[in-house]
Backbone atoms as SQL, in Angstrom:
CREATE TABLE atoms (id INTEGER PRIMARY KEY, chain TEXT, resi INTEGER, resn TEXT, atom TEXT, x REAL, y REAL, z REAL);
INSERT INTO atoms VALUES
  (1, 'A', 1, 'UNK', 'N', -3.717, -0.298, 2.720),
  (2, 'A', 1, 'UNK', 'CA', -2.688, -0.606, 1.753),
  (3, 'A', 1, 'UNK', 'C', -2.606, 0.535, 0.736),
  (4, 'A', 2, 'UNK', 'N', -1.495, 1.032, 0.442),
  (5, 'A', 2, 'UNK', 'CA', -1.074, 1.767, -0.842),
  (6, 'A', 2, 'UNK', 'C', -0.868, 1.291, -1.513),
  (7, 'A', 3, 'UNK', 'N', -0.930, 1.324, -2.950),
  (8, 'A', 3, 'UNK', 'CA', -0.222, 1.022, -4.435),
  (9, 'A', 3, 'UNK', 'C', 0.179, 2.537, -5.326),
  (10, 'A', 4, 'UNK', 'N', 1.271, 2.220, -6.026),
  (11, 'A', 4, 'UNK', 'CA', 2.057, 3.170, -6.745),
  (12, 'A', 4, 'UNK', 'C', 1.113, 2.924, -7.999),
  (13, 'A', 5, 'UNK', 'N', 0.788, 3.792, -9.006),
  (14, 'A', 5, 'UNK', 'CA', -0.073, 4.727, -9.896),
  (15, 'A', 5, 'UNK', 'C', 1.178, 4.852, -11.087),
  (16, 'A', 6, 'UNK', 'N', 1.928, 6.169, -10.614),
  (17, 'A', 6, 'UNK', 'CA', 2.825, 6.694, -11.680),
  (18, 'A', 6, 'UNK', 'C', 3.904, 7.448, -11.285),
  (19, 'A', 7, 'UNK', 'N', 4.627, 7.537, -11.997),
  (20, 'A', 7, 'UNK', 'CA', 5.629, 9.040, -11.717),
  (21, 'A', 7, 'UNK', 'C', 5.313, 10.272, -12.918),
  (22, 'A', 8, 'UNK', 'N', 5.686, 11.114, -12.310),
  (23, 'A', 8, 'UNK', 'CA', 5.619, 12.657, -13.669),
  (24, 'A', 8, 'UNK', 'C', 6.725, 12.605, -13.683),
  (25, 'A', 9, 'UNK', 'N', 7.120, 13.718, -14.610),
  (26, 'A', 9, 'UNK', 'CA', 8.166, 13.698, -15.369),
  (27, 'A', 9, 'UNK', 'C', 9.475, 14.260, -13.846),
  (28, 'A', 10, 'UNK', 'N', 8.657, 15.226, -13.365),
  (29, 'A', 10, 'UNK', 'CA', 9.291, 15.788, -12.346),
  (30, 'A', 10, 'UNK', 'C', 9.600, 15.636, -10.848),
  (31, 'A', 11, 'UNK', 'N', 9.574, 14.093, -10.701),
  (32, 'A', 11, 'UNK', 'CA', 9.627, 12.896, -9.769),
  (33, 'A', 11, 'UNK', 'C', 8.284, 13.442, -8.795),
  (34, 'A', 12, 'UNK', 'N', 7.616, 13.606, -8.958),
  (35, 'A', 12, 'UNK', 'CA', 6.084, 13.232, -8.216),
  (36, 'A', 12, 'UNK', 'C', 5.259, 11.989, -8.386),
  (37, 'A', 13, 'UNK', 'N', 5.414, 11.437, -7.402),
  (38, 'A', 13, 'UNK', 'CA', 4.951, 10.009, -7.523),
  (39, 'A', 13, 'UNK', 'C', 3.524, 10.008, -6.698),
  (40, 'A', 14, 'UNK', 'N', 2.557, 9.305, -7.930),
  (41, 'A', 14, 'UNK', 'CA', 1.569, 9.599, -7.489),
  (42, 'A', 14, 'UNK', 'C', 0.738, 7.489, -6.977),
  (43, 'A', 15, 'UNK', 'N', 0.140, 7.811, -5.675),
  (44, 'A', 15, 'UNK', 'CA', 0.156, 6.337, -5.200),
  (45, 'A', 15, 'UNK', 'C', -1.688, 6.810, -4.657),
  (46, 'A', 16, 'UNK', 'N', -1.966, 5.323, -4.712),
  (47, 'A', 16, 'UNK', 'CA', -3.691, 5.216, -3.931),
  (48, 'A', 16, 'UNK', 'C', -3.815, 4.262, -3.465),
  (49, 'A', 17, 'UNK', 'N', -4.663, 4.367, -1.938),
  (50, 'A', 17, 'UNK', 'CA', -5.347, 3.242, -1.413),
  (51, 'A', 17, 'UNK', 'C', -6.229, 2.341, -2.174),
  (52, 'A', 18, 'UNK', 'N', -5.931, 1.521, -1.038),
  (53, 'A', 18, 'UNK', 'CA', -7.409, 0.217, -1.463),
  (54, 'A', 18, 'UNK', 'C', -8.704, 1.045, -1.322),
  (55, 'A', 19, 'UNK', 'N', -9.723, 0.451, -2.150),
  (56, 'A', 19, 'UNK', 'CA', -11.044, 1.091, -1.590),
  (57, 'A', 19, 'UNK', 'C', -11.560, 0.396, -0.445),
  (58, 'A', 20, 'UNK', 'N', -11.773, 1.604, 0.825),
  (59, 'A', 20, 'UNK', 'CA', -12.371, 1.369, 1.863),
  (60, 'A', 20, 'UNK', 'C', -13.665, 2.093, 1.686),
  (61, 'A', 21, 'UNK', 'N', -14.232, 1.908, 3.265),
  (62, 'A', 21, 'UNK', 'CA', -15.797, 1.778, 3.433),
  (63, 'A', 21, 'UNK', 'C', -15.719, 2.953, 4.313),
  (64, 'A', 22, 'UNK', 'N', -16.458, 3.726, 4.178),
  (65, 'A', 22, 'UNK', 'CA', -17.036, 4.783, 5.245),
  (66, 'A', 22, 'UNK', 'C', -18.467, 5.863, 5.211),
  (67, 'A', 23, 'UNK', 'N', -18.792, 5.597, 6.119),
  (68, 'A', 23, 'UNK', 'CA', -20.337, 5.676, 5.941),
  (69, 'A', 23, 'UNK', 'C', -21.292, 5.554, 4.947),
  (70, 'A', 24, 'UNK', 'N', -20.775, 4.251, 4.728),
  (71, 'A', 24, 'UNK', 'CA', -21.524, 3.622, 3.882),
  (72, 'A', 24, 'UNK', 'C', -21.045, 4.120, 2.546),
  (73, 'A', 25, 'UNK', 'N', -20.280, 4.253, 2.248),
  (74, 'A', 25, 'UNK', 'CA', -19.607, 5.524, 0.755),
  (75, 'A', 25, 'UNK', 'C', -18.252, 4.034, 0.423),
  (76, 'A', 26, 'UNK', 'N', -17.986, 3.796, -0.893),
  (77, 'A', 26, 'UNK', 'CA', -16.929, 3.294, -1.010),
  (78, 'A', 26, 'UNK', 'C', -16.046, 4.229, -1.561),
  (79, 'A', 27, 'UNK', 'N', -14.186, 4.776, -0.920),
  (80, 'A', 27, 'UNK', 'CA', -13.747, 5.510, -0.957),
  (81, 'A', 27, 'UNK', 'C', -12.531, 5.247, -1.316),
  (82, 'A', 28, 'UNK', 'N', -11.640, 6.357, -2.033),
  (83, 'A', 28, 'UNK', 'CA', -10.212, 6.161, -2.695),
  (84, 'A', 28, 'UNK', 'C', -9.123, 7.221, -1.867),
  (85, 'A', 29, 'UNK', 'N', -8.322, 7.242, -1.557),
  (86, 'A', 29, 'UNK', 'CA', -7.329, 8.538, -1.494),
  (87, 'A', 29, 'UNK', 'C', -6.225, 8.768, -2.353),
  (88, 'A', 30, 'UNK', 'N', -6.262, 9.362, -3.175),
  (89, 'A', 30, 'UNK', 'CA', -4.881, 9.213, -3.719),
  (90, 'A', 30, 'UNK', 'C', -3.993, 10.478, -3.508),
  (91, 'A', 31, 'UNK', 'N', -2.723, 10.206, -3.297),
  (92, 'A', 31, 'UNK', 'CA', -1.545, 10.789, -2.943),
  (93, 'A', 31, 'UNK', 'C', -0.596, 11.371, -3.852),
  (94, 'A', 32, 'UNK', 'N', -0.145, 12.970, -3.594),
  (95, 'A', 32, 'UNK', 'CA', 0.590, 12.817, -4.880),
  (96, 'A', 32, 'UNK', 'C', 1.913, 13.339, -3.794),
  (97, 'A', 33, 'UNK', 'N', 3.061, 12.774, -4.027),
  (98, 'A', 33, 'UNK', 'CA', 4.471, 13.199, -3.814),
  (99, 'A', 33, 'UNK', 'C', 5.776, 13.726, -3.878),
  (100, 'A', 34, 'UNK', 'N', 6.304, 14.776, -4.068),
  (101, 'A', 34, 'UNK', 'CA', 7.559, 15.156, -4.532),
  (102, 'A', 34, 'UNK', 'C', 8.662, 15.299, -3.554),
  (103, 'A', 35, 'UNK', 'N', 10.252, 14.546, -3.599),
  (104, 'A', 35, 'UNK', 'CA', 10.877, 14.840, -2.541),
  (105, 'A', 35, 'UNK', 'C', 11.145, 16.506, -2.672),
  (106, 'A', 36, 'UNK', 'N', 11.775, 17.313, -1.720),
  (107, 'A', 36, 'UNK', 'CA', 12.808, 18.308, -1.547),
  (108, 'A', 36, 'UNK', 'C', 13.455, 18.119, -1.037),
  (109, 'A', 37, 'UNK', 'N', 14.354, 19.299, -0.923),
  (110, 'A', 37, 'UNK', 'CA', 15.918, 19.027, 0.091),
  (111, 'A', 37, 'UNK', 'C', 15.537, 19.165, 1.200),
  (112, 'A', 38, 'UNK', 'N', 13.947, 19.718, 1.911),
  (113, 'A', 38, 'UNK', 'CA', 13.953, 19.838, 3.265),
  (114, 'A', 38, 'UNK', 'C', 13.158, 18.868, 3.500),
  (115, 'A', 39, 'UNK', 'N', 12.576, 17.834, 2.374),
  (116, 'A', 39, 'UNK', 'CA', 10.955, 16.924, 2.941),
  (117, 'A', 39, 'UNK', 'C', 10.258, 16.182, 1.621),
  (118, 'A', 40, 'UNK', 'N', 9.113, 17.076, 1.444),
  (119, 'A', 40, 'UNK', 'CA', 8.036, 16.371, 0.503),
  (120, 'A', 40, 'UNK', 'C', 7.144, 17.483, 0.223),
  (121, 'A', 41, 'UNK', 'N', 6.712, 17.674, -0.703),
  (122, 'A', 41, 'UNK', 'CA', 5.583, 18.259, -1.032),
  (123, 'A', 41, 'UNK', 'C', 4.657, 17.425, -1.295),
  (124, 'A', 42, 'UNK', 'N', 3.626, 17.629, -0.711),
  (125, 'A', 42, 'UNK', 'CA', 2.374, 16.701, -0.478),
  (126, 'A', 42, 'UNK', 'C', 1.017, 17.152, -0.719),
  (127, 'A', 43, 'UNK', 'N', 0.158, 16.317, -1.167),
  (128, 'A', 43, 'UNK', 'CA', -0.980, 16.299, -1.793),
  (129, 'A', 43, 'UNK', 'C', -2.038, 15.299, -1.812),
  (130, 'A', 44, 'UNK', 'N', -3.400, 15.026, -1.130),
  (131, 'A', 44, 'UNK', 'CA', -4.240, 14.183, -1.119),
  (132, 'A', 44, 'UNK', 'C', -5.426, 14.585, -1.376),
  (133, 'A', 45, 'UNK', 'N', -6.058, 14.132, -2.326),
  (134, 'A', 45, 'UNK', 'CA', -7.262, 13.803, -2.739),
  (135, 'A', 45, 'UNK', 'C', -8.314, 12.505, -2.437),
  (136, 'A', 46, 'UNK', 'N', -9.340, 13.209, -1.918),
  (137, 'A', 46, 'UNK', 'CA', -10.486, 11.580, -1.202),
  (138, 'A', 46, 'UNK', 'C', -11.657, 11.914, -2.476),
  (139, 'A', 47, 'UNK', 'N', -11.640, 10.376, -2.720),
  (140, 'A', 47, 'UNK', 'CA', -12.992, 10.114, -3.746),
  (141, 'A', 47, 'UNK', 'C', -13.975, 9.475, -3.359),
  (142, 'A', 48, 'UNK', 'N', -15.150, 9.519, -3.794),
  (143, 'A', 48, 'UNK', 'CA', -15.573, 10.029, -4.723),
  (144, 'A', 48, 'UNK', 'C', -16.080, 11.466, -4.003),
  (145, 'A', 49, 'UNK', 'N', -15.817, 12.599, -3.443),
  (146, 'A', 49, 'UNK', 'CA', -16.205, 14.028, -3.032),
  (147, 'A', 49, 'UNK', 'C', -14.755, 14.377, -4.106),
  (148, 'A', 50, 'UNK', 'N', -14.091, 14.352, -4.426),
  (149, 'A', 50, 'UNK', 'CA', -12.698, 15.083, -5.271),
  (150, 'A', 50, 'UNK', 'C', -12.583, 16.193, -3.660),
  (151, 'A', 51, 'UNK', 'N', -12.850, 15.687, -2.878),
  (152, 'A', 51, 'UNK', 'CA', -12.300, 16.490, -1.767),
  (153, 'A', 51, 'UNK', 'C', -10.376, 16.631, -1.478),
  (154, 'A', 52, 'UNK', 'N', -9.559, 17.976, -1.160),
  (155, 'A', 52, 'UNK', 'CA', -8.369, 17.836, -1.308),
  (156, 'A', 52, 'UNK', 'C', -7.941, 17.710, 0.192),
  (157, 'A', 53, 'UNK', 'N', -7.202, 16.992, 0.718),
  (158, 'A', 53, 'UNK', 'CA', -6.958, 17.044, 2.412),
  (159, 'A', 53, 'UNK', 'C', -5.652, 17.656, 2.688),
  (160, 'A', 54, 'UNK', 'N', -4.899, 17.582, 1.902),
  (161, 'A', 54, 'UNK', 'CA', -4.036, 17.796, 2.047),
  (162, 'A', 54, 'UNK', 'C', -3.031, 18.787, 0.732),
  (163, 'A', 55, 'UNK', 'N', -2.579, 20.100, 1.050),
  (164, 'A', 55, 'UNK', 'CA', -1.785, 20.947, 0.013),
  (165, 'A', 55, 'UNK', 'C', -0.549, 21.183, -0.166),
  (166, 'A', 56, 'UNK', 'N', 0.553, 21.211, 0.356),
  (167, 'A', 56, 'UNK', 'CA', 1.536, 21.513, 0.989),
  (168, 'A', 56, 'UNK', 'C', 3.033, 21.719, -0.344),
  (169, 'A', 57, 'UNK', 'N', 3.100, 22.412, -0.819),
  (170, 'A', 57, 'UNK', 'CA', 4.200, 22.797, -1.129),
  (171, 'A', 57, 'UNK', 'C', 4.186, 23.094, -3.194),
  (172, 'A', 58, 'UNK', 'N', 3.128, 22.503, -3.325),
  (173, 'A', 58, 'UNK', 'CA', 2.723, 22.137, -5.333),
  (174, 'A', 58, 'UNK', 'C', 2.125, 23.610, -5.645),
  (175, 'A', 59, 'UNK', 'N', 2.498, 23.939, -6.669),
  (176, 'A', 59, 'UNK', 'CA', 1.593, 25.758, -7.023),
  (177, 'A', 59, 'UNK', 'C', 0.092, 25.374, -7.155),
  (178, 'A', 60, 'UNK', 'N', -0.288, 26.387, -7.597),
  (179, 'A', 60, 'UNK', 'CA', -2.056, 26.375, -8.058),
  (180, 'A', 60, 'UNK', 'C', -1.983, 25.786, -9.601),
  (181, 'A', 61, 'UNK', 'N', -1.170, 25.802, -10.721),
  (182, 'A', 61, 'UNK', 'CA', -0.508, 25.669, -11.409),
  (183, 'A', 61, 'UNK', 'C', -0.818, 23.242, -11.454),
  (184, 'A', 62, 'UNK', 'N', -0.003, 23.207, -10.576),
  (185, 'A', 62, 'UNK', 'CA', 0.398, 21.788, -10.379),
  (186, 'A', 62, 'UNK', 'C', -0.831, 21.029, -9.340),
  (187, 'A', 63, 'UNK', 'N', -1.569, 21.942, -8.670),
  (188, 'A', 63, 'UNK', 'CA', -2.882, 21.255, -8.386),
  (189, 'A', 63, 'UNK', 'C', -3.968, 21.371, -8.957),
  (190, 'A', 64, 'UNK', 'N', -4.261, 22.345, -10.353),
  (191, 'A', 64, 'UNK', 'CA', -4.986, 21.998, -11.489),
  (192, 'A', 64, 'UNK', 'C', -4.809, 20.684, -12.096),
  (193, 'A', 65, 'UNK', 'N', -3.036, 20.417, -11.942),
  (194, 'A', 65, 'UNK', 'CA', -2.965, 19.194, -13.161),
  (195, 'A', 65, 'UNK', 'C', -3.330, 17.880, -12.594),
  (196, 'A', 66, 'UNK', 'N', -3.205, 18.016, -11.295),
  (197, 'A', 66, 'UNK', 'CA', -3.761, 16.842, -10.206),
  (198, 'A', 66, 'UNK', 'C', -5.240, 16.691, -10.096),
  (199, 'A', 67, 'UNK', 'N', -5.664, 17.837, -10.187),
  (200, 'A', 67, 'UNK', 'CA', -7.432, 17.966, -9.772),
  (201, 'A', 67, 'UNK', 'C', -7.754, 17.410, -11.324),
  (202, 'A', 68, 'UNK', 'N', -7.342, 17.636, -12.501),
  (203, 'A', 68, 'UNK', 'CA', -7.314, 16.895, -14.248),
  (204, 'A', 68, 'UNK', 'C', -7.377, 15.314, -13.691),
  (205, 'A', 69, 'UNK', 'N', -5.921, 14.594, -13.152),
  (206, 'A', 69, 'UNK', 'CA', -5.543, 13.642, -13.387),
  (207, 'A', 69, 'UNK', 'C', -6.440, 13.079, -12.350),
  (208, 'A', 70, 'UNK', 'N', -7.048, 12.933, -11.246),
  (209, 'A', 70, 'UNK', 'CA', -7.597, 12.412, -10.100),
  (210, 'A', 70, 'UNK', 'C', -9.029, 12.305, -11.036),
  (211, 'A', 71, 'UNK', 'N', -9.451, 13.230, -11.605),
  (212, 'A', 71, 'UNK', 'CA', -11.254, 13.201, -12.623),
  (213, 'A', 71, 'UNK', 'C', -10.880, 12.569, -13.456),
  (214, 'A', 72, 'UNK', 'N', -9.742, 12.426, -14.168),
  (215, 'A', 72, 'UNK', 'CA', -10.041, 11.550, -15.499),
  (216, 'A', 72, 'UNK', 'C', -9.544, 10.276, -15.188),
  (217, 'A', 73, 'UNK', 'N', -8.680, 10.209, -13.844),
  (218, 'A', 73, 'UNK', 'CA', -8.150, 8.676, -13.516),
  (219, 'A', 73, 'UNK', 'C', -8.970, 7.812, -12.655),
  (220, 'A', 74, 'UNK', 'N', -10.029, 8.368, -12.076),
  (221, 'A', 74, 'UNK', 'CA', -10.583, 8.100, -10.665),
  (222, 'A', 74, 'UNK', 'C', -11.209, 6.769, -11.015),
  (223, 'A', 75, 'UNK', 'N', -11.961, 6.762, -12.534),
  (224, 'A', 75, 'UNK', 'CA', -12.515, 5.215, -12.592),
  (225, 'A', 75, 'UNK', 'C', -11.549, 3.879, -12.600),
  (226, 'A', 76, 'UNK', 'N', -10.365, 4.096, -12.661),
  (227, 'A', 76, 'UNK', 'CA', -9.225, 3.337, -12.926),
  (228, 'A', 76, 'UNK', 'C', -8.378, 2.909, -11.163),
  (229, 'A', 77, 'UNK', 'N', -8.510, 4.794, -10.648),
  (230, 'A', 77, 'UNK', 'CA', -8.204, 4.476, -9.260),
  (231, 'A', 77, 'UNK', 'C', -8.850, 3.364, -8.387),
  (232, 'A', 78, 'UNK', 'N', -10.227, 3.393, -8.484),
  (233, 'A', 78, 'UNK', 'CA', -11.166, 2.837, -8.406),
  (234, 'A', 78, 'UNK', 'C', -11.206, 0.941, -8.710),
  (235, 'A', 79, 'UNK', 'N', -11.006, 0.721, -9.621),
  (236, 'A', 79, 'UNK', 'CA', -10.565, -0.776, -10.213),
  (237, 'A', 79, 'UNK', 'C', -9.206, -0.915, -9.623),
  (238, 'A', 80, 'UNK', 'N', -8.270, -0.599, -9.525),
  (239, 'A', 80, 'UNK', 'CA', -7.139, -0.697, -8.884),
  (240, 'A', 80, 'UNK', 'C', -7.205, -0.930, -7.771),
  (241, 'A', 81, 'UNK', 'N', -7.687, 0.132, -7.099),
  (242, 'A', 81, 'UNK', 'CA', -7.345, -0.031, -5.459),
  (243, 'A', 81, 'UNK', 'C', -8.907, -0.895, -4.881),
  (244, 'A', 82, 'UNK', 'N', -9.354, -1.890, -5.870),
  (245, 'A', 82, 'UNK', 'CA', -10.345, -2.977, -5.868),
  (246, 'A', 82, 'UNK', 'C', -9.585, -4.193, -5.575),
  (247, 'A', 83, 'UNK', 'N', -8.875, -4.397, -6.795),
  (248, 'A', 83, 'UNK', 'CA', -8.064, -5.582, -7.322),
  (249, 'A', 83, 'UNK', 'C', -6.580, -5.352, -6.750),
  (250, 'A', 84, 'UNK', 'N', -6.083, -4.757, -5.744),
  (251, 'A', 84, 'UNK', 'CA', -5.259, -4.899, -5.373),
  (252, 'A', 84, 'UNK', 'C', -3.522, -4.121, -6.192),
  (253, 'A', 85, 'UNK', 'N', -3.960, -2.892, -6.595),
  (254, 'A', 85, 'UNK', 'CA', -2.907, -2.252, -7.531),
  (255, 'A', 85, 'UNK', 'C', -2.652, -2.739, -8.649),
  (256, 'A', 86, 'UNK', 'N', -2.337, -1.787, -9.138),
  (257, 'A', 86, 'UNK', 'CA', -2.156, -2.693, -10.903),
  (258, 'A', 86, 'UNK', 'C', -1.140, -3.642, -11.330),
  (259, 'A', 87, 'UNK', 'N', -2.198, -4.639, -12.040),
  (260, 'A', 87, 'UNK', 'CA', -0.990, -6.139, -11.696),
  (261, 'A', 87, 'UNK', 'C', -0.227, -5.606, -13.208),
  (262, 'A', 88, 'UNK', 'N', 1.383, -5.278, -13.178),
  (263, 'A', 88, 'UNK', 'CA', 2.136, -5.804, -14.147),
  (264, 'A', 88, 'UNK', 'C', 2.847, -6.750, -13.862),
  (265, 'A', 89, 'UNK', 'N', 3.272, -7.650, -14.762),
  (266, 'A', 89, 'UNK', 'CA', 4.249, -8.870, -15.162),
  (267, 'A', 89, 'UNK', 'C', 5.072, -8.893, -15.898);
């Protein structure tokens, strides 16, 4: 399961899994997204390694501000993709 996170200002929408299980590690991915006129620029980060899987189209510039937001959000990613995305009402 995915859940939606946020948008930036500059329509990159950033979304994360549920926490799953793998080797024995409980784990997050979060996704960051931007359309273009030909696709997406794409971006994934696996936690807890802040490992990046995926780069595709964001500067060095805009994956600093992701590699920021994934460390200072990750305990939150974390409770979220626990409880099932963040409940608003």
């Amino acid at each position: 399961m995915v859940y939606p996170y946020m948008v930036l200002n500059d329509g990159t929408e950033i979304v994360h899994t549920q926490v799953f299980e793998e080797d024995g590690i409980n784990k997050i991915e979060v996704h960051f997204e931007r359309p273009t006129p030909s696709g997406f620029d794409t971006a994934r980060c696996q936690l807890p390694s802040y490992t990046w899987l995926i780069k595709e189209g964001f500067s060095d510039e805009e994956m600093q501000l992701f590699d920021q937001i994934v460390h200072s959000h990750a305990h939150l990613f974390y409770k979220y993709g626990a409880n099932g995305g963040i409940q608003i009402a």
